[in-house]
DSSP file (Angstrom, degrees, kcal/mol; ACC not computed):
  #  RESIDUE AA STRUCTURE BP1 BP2  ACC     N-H-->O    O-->H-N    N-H-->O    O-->H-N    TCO  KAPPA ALPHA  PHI   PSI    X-CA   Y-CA   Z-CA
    1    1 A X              0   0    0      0, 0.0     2,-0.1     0, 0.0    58,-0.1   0.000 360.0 360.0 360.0 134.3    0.6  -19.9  -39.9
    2    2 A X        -     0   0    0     56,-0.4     2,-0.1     1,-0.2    58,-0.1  -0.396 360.0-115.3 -94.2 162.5   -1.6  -22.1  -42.4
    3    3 A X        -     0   0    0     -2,-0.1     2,-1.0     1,-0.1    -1,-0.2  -0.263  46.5 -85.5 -94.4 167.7   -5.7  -22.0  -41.9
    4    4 A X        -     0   0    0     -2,-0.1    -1,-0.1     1,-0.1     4,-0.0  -0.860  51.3 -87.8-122.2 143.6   -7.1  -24.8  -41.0
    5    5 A X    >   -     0   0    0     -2,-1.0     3,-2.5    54,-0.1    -1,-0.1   0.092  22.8-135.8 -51.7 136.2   -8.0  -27.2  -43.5
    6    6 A X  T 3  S+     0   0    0      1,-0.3    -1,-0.1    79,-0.1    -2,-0.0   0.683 106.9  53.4 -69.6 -23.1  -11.4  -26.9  -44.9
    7    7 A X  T 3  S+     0   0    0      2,-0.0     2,-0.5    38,-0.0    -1,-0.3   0.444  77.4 115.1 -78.4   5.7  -11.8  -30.8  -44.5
    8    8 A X    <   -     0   0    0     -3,-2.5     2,-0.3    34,-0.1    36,-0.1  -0.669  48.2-172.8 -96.7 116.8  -10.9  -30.8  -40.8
    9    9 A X    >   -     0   0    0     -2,-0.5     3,-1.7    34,-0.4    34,-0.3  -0.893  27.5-133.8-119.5 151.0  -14.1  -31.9  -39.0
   10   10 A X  T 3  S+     0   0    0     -2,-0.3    -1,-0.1     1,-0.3    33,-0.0   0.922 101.9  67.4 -64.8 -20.8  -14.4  -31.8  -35.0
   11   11 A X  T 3  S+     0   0    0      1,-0.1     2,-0.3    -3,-0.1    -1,-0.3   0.244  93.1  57.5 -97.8  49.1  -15.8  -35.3  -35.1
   12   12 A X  S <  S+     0   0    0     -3,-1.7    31,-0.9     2,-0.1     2,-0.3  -0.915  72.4 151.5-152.5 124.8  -12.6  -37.1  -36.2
   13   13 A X  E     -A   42   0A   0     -2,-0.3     2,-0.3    29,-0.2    29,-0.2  -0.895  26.4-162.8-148.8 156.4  -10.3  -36.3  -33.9
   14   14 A X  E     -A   41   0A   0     27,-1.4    27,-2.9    -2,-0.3     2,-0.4  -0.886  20.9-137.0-154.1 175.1   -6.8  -38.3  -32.5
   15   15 A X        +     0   0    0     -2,-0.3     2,-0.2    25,-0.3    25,-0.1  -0.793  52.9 132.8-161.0  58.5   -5.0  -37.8  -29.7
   16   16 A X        -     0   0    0     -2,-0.4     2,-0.1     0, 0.0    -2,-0.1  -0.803  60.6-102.2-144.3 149.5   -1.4  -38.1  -30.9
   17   17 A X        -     0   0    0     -2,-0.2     2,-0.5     1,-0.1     5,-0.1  -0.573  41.7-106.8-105.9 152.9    1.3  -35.1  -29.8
   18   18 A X    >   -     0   0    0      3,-0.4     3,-0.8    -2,-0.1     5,-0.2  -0.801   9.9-140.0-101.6 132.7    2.1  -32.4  -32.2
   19   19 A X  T 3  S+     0   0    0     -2,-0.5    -1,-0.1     1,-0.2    -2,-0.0   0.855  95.9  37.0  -7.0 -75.6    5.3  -32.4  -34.0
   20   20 A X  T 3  S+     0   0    0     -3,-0.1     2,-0.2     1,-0.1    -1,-0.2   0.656 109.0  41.4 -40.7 -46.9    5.4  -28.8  -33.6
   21   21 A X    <   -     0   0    0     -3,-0.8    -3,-0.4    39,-0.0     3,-0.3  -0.930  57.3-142.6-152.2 137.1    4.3  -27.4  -30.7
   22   22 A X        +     0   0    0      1,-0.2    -3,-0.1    -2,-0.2    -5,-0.0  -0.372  57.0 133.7-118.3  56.6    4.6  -28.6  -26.6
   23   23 A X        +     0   0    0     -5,-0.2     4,-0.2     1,-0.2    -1,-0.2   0.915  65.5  56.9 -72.3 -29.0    1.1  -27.4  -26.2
   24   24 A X  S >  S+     0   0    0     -3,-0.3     3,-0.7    -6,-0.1    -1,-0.2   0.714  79.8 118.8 -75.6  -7.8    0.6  -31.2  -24.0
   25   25 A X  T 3  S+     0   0    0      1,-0.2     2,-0.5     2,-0.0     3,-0.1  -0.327  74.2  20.2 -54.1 141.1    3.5  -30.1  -21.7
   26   26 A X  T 3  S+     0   0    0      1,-0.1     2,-0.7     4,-0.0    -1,-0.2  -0.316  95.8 131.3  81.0 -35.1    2.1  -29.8  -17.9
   27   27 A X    <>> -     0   0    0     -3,-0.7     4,-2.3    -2,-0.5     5,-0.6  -0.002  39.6-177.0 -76.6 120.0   -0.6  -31.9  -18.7
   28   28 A X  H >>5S+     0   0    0     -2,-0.7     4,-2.9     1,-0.2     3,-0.7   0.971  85.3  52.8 -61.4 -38.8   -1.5  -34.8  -16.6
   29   29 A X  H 3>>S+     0   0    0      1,-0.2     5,-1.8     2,-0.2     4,-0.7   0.967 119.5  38.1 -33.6 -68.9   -4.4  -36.2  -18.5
   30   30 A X  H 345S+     0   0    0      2,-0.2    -1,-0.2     1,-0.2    -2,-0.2   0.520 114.8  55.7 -76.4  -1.1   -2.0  -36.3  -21.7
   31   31 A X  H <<5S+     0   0    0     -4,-2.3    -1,-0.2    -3,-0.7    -2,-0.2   0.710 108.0  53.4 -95.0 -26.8    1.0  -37.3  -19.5
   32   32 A X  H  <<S-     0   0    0     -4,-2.9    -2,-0.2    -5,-0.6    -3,-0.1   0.610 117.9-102.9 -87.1 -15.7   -1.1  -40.2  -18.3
   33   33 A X  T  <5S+     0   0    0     -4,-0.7    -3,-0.2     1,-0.3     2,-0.1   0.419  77.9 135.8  99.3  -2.6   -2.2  -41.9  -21.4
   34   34 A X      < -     0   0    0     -5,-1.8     2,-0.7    -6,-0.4    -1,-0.3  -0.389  68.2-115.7-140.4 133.9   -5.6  -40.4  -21.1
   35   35 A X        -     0   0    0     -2,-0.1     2,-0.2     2,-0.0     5,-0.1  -0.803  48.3-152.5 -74.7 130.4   -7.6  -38.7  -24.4
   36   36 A X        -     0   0    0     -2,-0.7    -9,-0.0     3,-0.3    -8,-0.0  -0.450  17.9-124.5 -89.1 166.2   -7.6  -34.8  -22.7
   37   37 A X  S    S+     0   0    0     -2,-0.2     3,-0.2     3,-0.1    -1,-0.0   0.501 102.7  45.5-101.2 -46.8  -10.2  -32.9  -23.6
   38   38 A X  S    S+     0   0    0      1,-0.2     2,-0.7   -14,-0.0   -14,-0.0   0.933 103.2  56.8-100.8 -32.7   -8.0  -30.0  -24.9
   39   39 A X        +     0   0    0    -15,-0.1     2,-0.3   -16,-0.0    -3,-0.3  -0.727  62.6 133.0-109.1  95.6   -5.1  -31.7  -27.1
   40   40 A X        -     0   0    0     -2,-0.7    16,-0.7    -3,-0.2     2,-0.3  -0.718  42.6-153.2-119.5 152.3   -6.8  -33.4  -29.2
   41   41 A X  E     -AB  14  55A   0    -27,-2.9   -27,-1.4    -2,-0.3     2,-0.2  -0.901  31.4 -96.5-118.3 157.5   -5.5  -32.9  -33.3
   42   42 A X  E     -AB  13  54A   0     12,-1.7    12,-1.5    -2,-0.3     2,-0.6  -0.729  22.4-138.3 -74.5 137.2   -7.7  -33.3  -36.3
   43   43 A X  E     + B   0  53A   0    -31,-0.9   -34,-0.4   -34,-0.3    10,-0.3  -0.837  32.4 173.7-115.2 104.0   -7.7  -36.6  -38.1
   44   44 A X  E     -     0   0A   0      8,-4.4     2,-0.2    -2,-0.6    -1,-0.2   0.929  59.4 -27.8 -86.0 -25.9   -7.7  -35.3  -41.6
   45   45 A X  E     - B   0  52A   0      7,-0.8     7,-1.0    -3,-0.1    -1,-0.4  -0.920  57.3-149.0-169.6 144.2   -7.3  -38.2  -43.7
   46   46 A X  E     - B   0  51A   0     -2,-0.2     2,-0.4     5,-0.2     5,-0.3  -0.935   4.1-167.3-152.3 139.0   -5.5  -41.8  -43.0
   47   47 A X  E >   - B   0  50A   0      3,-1.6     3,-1.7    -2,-0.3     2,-0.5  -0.934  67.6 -56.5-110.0  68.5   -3.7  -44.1  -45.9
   48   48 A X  T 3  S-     0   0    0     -2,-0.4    23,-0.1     1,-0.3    20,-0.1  -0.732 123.4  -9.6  95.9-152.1   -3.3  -47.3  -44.2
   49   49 A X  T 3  S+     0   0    0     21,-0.9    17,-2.0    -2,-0.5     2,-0.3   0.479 115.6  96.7 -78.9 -12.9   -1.5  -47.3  -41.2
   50   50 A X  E <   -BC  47  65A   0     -3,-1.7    -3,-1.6    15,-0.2     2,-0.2  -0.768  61.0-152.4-102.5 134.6   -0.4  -43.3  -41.9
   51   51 A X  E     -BC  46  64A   0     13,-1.3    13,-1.4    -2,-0.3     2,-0.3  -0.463   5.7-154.0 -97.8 149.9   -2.9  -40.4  -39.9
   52   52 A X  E     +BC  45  63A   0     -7,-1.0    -8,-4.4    11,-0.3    -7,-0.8  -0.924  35.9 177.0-141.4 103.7   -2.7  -37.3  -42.0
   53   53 A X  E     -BC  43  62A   0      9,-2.5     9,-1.6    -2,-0.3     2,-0.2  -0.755  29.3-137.5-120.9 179.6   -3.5  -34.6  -39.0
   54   54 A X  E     -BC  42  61A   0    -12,-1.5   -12,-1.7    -2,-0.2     2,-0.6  -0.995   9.3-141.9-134.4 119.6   -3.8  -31.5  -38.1
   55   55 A X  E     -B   41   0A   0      5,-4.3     4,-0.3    -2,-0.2   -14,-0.1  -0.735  11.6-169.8 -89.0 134.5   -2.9  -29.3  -35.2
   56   56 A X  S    S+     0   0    0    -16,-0.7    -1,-0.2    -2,-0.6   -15,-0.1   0.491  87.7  51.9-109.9  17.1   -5.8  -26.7  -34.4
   57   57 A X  S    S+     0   0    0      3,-0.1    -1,-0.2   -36,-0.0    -2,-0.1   0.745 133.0   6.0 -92.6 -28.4   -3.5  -24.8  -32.0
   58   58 A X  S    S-     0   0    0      2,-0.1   -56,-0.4   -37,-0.1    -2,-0.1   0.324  89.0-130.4-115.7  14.2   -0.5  -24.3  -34.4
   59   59 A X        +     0   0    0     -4,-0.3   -54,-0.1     1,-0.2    -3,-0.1   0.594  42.7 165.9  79.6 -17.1   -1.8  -25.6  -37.4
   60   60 A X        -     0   0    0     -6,-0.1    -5,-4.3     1,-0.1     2,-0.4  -0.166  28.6-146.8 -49.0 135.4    1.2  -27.8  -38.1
   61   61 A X  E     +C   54   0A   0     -7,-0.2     2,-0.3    -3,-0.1    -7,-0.2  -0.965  34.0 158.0-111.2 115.3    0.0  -30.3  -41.0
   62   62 A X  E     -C   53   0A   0     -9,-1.6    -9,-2.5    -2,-0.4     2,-0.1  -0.968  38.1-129.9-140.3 168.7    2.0  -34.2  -40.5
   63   63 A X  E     -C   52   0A   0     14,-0.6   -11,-0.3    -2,-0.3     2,-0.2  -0.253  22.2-164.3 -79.8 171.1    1.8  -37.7  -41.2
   64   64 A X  E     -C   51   0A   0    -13,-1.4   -13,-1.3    -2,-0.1     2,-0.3  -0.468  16.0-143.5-178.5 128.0    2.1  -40.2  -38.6
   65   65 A X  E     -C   50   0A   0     -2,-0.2   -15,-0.2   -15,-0.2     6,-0.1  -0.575  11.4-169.7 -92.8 132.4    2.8  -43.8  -39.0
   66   66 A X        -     0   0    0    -17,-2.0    -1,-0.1    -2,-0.3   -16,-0.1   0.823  35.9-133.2 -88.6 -30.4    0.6  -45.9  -36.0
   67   67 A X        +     0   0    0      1,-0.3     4,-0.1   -18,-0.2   -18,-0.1  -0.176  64.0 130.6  89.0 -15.9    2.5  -48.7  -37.2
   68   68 A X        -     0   0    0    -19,-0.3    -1,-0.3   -20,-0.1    -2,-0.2  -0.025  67.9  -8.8 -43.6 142.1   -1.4  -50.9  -37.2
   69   69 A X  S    S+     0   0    0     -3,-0.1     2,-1.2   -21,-0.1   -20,-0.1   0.091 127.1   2.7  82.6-166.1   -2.2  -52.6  -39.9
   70   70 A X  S    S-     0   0    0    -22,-0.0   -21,-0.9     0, 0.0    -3,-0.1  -0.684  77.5-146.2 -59.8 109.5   -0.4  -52.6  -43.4
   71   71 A X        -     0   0    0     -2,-1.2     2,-0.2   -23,-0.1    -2,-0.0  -0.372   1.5-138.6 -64.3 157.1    2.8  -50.2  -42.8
   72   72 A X        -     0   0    0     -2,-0.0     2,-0.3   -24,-0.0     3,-0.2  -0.481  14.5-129.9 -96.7 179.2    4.2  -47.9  -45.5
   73   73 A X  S    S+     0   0    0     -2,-0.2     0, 0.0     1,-0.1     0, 0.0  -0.839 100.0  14.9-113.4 154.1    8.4  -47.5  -45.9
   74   74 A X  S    S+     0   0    0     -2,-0.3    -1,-0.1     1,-0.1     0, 0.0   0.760  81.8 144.3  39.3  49.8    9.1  -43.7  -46.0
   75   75 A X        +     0   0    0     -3,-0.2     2,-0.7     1,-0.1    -1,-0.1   0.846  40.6 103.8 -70.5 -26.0    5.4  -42.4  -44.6
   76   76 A X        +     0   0    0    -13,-0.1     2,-0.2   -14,-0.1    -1,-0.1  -0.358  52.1 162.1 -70.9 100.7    7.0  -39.7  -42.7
   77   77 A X        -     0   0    0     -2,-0.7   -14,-0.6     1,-0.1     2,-0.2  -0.472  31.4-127.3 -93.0 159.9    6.0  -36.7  -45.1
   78   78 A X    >   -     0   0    0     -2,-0.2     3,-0.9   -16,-0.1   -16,-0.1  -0.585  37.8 -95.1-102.9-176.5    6.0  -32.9  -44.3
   79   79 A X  G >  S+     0   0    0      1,-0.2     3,-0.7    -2,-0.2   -17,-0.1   0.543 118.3  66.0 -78.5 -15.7    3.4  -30.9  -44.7
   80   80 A X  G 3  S+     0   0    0      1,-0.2    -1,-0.2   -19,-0.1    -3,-0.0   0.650 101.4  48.3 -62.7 -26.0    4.8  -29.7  -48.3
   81   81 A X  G <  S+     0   0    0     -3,-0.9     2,-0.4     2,-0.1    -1,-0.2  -0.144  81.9 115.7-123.8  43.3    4.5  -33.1  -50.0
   82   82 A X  S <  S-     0   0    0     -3,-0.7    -3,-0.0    -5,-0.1   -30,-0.0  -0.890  77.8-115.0 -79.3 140.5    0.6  -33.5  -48.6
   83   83 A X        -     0   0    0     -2,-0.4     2,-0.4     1,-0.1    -2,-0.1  -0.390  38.1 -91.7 -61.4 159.2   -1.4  -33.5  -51.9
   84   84 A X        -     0   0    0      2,-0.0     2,-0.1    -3,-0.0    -1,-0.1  -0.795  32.2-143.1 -70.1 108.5   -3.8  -30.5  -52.1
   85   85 A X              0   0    0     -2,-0.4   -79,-0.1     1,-0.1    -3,-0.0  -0.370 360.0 360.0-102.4 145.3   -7.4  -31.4  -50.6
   86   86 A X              0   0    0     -2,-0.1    -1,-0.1   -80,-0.0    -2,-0.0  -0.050 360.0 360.0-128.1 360.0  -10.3  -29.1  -53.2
């Protein structure tokens, strides 16, 4: 399980389902459209149209293209090809 990133601050936060993990399952809030309270991911960084998060129950590090705005081709990164944050 990876730590969570030393840039991950609570007050940038998105509300986007983790990759990873079915931690939003049973939940109506998040079932509904609705920002929940409890699965919320950390916004670490954003390029454009591509969210660089963080999950802060499993840690899972992804990209995810909103499609707003300017788009990339080939945003969808893993968490191996994130650059390294100092």
């Amino acid at each position: 399980m990876l730590p969570i990133d030393p840039q991950a601050d609570l007050g940038r936060r998105a509300w986007i389902p983790c990759p990873a993990c079915a931690d939003i399952r049973g939940c109506a809030d998040c079932a509904g459209g609705r920002n929940c309270h409890q699965h919320w991911r950390y916004l670490l960084a954003n390029t454009g149209s591509v969210l660089h998060l963080q999950c802060p129950g499993c840690t899972h590090v992804w990209d995810h293209e909103t499609g707003f705005g300017a788009t990339r081709s080939g945003a969808s990164r893993t968490a191996a090809a994130l650059p390294r944050r100092s």
